[in-house]
LOTOR-482229 format. One record per residue (C-alpha): x, y, z; residue in three letters. Coordinates in nm, 2 decimals. Example, Ala and Ser with C-alpha at 12.3 -4.5 7.8 and 13.67 -1.06 7.14 Angstrom:
<sites>
xx = 1.23	yy = -0.45	zz = 0.78	aa = ALA
xx = 1.37	yy = -0.11	zz = 0.71	aa = SER
</sites>
This chain:
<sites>
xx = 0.00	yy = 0.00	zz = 0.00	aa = UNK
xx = 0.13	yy = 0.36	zz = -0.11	aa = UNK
xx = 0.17	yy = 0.59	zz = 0.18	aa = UNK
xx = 0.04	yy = 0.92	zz = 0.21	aa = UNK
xx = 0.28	yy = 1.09	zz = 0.36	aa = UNK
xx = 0.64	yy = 1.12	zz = 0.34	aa = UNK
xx = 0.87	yy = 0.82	zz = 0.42	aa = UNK
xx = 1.03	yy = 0.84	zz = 0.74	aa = UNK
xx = 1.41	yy = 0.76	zz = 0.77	aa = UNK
xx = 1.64	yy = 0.70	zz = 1.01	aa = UNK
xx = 2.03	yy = 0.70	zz = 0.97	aa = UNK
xx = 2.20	yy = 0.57	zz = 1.23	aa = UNK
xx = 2.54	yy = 0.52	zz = 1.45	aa = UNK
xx = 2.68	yy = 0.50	zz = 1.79	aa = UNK
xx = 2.68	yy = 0.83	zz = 1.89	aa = UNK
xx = 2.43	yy = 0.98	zz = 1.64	aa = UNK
xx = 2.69	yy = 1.24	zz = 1.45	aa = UNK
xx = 2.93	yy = 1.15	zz = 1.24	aa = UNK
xx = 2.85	yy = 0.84	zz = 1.01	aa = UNK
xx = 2.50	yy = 0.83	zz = 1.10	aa = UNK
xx = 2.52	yy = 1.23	zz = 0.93	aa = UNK
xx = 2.74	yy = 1.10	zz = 0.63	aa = UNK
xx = 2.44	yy = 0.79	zz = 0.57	aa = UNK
xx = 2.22	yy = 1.07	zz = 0.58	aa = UNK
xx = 2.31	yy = 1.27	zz = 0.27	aa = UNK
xx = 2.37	yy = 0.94	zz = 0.15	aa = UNK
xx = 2.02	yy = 0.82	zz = 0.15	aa = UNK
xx = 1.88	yy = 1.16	zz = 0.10	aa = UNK
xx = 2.02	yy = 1.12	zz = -0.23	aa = UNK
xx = 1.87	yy = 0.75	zz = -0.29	aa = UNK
xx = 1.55	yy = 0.84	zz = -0.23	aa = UNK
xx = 1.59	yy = 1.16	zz = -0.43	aa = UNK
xx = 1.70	yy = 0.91	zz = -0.72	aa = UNK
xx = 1.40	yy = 0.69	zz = -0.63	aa = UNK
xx = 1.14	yy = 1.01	zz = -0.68	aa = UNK
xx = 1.07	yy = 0.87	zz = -0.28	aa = UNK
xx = 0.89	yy = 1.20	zz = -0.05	aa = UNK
xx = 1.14	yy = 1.18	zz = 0.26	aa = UNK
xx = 1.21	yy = 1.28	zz = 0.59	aa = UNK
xx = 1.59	yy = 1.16	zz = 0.67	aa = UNK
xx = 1.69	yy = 1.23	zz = 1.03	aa = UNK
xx = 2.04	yy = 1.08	zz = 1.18	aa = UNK
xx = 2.02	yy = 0.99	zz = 1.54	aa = UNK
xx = 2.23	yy = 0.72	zz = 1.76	aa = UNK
xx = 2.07	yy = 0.38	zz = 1.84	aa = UNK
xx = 1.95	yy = 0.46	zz = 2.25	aa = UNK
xx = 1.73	yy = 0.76	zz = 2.12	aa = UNK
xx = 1.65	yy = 0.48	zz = 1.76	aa = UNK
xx = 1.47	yy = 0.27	zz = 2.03	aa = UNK
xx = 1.22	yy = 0.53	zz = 2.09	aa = UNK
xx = 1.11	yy = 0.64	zz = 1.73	aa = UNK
xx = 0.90	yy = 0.40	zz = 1.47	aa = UNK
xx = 1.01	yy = 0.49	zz = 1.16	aa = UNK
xx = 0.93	yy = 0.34	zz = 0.80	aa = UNK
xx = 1.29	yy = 0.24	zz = 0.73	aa = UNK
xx = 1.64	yy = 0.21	zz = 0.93	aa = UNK
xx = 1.95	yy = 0.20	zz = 0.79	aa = UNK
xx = 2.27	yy = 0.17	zz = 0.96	aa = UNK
xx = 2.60	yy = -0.05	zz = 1.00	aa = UNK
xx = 2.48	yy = -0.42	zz = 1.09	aa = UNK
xx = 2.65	yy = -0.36	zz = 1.42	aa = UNK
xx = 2.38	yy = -0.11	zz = 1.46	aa = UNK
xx = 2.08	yy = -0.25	zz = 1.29	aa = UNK
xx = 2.12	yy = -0.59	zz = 1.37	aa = UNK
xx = 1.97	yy = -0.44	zz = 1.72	aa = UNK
xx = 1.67	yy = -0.27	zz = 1.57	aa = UNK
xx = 1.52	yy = -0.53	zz = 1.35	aa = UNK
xx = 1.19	yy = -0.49	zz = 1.50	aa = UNK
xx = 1.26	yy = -0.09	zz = 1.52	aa = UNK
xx = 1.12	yy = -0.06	zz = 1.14	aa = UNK
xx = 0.95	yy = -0.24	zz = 0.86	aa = UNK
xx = 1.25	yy = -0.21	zz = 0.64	aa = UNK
xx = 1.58	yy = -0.23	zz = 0.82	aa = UNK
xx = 1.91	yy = -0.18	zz = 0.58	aa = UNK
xx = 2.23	yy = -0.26	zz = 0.65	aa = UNK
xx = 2.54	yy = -0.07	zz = 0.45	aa = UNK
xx = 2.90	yy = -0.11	zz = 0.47	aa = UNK
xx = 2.98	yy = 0.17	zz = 0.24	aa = UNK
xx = 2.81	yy = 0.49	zz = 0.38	aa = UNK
xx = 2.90	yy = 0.70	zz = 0.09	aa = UNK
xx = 2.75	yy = 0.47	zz = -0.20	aa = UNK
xx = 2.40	yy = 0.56	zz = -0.29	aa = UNK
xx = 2.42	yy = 0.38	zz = -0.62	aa = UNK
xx = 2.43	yy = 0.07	zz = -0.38	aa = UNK
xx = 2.18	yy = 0.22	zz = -0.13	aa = UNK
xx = 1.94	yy = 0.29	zz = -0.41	aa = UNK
xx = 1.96	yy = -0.05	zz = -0.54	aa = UNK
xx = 1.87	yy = -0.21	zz = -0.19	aa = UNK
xx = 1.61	yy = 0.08	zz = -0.10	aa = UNK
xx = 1.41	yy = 0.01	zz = -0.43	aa = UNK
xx = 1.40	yy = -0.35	zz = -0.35	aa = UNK
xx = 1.29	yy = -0.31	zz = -0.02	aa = UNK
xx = 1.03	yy = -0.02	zz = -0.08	aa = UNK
xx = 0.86	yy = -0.21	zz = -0.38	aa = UNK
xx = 0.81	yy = -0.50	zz = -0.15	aa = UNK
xx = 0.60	yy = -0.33	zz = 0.05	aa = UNK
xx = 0.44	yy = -0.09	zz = -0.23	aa = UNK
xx = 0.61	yy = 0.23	zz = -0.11	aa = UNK
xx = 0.76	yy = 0.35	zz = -0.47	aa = UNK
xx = 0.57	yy = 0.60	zz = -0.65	aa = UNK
</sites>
């Protein structure tokens, strides 16, 4: 089913600053390259616990601890690759019917 609102994001790391910030822009630009309406917020994984976004995407040290955080949960080794991130995004997002 489509949503009706934007998709909310979460990019996130230990401390919530550094990579989780760099993953942002990252998936900012996925999306962008997906024509997916987004709101992408970086945050570390204690204050993660608390949110229910749409999607999660982190380091699998990270992620592997919020499975049941979001419906879509993506883990990345490269956080500057959105080529990569795009390709695993539109996968995940057409599974559920979330692609325009």
């Amino acid at each position: 089913m489509a949503l009706d609102r934007p998709l909310e994001v979460l990019t996130v790391c230990g401390v919530g600053m550094g990579s989780s910030l760099m993953l942002k822009m990252t998936a900012e630009e996925a999306l962008r390259g997906l024509g997916v309406d987004a709101t992408v917020e970086c945050t570390d994984v204690s204050t993660a616990r608390g949110r229910r976004p749409d999607v999660v995407i982190g380091q699998e040290m990270h992620t592997s601890e919020l499975t049941d955080l979001a419906p879509v949960v993506v883990a990345v080794s490269d956080f500057l690759d959105s080529a990569a991130l795009r390709t695993t995004l539109s996968a995940e997002l057409a599974a559920r019917g979330w692609l325009p």
